[in-house]
N, C-alpha and C positions, 0 to 999 in steps of 0.2 A: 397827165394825159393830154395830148394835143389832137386835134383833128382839123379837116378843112373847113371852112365856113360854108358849105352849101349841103344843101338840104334838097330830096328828090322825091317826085313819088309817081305813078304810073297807075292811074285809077280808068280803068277801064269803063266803054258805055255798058251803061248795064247795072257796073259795080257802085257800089256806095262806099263812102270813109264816116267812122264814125269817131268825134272826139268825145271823148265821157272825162268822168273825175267828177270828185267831193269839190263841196265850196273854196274857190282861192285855191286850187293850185294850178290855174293859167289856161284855164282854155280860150277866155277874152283874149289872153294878151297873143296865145300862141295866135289865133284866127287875125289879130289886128300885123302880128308880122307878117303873117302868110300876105295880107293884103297890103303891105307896104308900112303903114302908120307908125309903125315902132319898128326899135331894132334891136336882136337879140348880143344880150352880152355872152350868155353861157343857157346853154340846155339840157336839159337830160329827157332823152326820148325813151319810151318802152312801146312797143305793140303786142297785141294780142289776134290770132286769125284765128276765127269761129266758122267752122263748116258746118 
């Protein structure tokens, strides 16, 4: 499976983004690429929307 390297998101004023998970599976590392620090080799995203 291939995809493009870019990642997007559109968080509205108002809105909150929540990253959760168990110990060790990357929420440091995801938050350290979002701010530049590291660089992703491979991802695997899921979300969940709670109304």
């Amino acid at each position: 499976m291939h995809s493009d390297s870019s990642l997007s998101a559109c968080i509205k004023q108002g809105q909150h983004l929540a990253i959760s998970g168990v110990s060790g599976c990357g929420k440091s590392s995801l938050l350290q690429v979002i701010a530049g620090i590291n660089h992703l080799n491979r991802v695997l995203l899921s979300s969940t929307t709670i109304d």
